[in-house]
Short mmCIF file of the C-alpha atoms (twelve columns), coordinates in Angstrom:
data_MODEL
# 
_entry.id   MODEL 
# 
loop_
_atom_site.group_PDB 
_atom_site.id 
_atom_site.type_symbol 
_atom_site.label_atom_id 
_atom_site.label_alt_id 
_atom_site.label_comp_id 
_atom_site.label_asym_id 
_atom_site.label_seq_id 
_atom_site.Cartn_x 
_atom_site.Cartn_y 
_atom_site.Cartn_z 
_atom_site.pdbx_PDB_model_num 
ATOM 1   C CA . UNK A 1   0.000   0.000  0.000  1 
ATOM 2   C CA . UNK A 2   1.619   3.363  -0.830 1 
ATOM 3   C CA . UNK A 3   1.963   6.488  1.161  1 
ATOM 4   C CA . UNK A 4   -0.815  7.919  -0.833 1 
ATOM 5   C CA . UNK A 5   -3.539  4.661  -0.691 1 
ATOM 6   C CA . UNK A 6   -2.694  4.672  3.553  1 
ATOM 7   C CA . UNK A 7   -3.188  8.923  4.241  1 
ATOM 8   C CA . UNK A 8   -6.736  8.467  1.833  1 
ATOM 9   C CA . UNK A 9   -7.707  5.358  3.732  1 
ATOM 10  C CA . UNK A 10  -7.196  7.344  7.094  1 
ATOM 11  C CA . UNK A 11  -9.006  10.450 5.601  1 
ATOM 12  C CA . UNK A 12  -12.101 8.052  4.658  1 
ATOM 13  C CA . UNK A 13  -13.586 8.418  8.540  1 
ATOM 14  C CA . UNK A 14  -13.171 12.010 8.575  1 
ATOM 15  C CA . UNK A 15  -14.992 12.255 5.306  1 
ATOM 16  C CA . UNK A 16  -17.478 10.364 6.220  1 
ATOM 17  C CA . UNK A 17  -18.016 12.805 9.748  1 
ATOM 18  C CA . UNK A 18  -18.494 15.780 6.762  1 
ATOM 19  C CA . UNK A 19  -22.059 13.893 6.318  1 
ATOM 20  C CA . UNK A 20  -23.542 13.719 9.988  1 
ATOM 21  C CA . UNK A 21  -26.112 16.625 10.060 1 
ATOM 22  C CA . UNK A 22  -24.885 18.958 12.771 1 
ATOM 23  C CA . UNK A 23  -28.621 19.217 14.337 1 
ATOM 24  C CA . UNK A 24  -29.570 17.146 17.357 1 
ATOM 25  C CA . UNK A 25  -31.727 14.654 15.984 1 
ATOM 26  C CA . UNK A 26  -35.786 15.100 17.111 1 
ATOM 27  C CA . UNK A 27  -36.981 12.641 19.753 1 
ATOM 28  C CA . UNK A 28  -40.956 12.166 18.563 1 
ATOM 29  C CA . UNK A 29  -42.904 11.762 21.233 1 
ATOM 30  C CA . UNK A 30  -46.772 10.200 21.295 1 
ATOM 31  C CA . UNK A 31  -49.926 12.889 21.510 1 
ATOM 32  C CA . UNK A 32  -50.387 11.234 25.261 1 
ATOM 33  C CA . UNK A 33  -46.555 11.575 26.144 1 
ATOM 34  C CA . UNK A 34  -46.725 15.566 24.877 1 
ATOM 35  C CA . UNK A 35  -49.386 16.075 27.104 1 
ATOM 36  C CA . UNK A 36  -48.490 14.223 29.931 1 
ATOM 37  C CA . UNK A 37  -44.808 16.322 30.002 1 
ATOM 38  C CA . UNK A 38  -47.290 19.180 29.153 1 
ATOM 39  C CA . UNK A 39  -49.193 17.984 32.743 1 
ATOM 40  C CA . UNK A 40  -45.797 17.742 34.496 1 
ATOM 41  C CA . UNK A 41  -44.861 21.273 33.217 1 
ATOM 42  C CA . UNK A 42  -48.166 22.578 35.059 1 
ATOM 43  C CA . UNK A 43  -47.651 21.052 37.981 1 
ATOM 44  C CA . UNK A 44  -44.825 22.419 37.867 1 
ATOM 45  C CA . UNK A 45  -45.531 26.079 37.713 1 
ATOM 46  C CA . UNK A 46  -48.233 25.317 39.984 1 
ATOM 47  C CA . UNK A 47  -45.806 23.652 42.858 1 
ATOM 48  C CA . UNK A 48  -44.084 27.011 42.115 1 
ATOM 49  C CA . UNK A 49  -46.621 29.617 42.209 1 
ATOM 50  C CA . UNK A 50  -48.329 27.819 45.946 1 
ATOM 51  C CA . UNK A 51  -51.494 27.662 43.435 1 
ATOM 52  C CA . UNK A 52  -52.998 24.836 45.281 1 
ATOM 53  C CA . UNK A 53  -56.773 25.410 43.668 1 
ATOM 54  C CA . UNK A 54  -55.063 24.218 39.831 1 
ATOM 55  C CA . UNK A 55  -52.909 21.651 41.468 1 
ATOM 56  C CA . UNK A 56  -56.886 20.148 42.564 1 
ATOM 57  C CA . UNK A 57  -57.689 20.329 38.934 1 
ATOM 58  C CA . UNK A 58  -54.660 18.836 37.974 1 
ATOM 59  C CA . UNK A 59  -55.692 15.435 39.770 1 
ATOM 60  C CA . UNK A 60  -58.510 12.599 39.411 1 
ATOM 61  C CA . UNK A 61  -61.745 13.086 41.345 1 
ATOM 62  C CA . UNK A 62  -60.688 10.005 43.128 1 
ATOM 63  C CA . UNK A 63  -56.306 11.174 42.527 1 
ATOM 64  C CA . UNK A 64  -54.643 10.273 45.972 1 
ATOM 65  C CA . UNK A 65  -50.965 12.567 46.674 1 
ATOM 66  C CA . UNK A 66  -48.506 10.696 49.485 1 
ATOM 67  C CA . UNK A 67  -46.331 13.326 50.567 1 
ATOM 68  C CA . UNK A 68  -43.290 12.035 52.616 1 
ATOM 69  C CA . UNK A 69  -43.505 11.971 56.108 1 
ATOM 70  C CA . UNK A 70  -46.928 13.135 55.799 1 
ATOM 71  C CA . UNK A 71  -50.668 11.400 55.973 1 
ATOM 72  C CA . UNK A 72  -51.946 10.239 52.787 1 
ATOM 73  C CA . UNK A 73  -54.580 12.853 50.575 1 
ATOM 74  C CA . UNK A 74  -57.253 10.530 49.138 1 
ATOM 75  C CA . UNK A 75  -59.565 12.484 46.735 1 
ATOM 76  C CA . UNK A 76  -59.169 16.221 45.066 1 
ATOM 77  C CA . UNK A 77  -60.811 17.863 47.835 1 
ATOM 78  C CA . UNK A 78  -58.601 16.298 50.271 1 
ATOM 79  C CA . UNK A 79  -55.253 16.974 47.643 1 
ATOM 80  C CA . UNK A 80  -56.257 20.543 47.748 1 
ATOM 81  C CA . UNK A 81  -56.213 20.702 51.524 1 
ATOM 82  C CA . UNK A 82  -53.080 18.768 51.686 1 
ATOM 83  C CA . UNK A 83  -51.134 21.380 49.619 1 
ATOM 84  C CA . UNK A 84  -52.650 23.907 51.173 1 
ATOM 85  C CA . UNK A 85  -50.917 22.939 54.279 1 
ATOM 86  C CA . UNK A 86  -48.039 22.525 52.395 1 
ATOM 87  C CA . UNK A 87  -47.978 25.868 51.307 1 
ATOM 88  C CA . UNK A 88  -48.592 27.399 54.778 1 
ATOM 89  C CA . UNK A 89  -45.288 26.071 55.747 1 
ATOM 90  C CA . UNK A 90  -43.110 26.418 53.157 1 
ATOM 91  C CA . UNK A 91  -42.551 28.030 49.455 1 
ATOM 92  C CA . UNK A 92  -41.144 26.161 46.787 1 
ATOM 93  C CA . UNK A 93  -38.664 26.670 43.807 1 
ATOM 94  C CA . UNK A 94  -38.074 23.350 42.111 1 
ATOM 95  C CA . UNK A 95  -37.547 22.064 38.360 1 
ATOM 96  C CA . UNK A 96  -38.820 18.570 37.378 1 
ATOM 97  C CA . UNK A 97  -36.459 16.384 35.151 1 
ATOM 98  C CA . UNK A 98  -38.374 13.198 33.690 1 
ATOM 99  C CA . UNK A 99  -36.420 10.118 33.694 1 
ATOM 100 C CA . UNK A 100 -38.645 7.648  32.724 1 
ATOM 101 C CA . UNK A 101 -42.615 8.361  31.090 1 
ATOM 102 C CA . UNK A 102 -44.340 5.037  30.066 1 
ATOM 103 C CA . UNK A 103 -48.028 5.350  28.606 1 
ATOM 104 C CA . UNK A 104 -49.974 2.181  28.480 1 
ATOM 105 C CA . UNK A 105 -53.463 2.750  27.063 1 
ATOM 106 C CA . UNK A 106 -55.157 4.820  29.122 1 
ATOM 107 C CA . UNK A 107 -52.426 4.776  32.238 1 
ATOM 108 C CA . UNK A 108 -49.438 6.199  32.231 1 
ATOM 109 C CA . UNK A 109 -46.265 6.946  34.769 1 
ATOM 110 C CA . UNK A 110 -43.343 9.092  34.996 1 
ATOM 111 C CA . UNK A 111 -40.328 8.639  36.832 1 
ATOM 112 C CA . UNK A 112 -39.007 12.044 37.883 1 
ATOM 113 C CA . UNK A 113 -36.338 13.860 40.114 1 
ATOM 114 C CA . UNK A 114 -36.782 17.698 40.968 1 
ATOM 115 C CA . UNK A 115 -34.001 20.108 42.484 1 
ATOM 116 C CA . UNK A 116 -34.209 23.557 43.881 1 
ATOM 117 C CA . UNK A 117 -35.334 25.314 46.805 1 
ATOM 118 C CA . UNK A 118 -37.455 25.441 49.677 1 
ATOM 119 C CA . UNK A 119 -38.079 28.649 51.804 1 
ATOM 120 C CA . UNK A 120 -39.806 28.411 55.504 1 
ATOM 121 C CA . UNK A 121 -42.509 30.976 55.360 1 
ATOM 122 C CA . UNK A 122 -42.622 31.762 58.724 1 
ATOM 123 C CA . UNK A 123 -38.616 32.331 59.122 1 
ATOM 124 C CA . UNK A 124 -37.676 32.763 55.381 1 
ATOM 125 C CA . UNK A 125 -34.798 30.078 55.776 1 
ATOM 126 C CA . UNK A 126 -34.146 28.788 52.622 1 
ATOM 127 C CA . UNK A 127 -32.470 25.217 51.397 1 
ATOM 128 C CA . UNK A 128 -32.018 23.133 48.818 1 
ATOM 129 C CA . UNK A 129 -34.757 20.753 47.695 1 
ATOM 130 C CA . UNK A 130 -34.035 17.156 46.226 1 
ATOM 131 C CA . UNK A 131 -37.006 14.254 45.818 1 
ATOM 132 C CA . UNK A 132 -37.551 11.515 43.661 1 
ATOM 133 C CA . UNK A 133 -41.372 11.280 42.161 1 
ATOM 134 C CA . UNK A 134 -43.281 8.878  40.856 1 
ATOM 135 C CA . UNK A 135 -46.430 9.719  39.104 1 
ATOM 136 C CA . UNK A 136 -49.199 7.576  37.784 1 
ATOM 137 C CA . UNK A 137 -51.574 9.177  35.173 1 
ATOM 138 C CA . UNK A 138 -55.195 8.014  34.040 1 
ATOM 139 C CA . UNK A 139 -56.606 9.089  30.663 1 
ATOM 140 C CA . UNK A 140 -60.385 9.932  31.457 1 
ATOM 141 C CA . UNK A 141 -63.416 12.041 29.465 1 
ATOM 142 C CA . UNK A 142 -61.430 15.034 30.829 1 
ATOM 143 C CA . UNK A 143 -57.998 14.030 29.614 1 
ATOM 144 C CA . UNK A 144 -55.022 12.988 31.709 1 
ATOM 145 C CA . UNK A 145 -54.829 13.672 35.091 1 
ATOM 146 C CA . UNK A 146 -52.903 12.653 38.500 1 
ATOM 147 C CA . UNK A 147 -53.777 9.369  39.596 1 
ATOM 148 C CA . UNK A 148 -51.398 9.192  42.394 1 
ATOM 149 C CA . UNK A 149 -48.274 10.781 43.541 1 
ATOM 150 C CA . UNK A 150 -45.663 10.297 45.699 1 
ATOM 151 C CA . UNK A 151 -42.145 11.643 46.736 1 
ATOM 152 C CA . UNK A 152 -38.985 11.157 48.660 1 
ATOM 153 C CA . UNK A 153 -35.936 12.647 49.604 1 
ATOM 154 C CA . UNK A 154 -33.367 12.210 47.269 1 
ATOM 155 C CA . UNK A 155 -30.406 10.069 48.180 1 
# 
């Protein structure tokens, strides 16, 4: 093989790199998985905003939230008091990152983690807030909504 067949062999790969669009390639997601991250981003701004009257709407009539280290919410009216409390205590700044979201017919869950802060109302202390979520989603006449939620600490 001569000097010249060896450098165009070793130029091939290189070439061949000229062809790989530079664009991220699109990740195409279901209608139900665009509006269950759609969901998620509500709650979201929701959690954020201490709006505990669309964080109701945002569950089942019969949607149950298990808050760690606190007693179980069974039912919207009951959610809505729940974060009520919540919000009595405590302000919160978090993002959601979705690890896992799995839609099977009309039931669906997401795997999440969230980061940011939390700020004691009463003292205005502020810290850093970590918890793992799990979500589970039914589709009914009114679209998706919260099934059941529940969170931990993160590790």
């Amino acid at each position: 093989m001569t000097f010249r067949s060896r450098f165009s062999a070793l130029l091939l790969p290189f070439a061949l790199l000229a062809f790989i669009p530079t664009h991220p390639l699109e990740v195409v997601m279901s209608p139900a998985e665009q509006e269950l991250r759609t969901l998620l981003t509500t709650y979201e701004t929701s959690l954020n905003a201490a709006d505990a009257a669309r964080i109701e709407q945002l569950y089942a009539e019969d949607g149950v939230f298990m808050p760690a280290g606190f007693p179980t919410a069974s039912g919207r009216s009951a959610v809505r008091g729940a974060y009520n409390a919540v919000f009595a205590n405590i302000r919160i700044a978090i993002h959601f990152t979705v690890d896992e979201l799995t839609v099977k017919g009309d039931v669906a869950y997401a795997r999440t983690h969230s980061a940011g802060t939390a700020t004691v109302v009463a003292t205005g202390a502020s810290g850093p807030e970590a918890n793992r979520e799990l979500f589970v989603f039914a589709r009914g006449a009114n679209g998706w909504k919260i099934a059941r939620y529940m969170f931990n600490k993160a590790s």
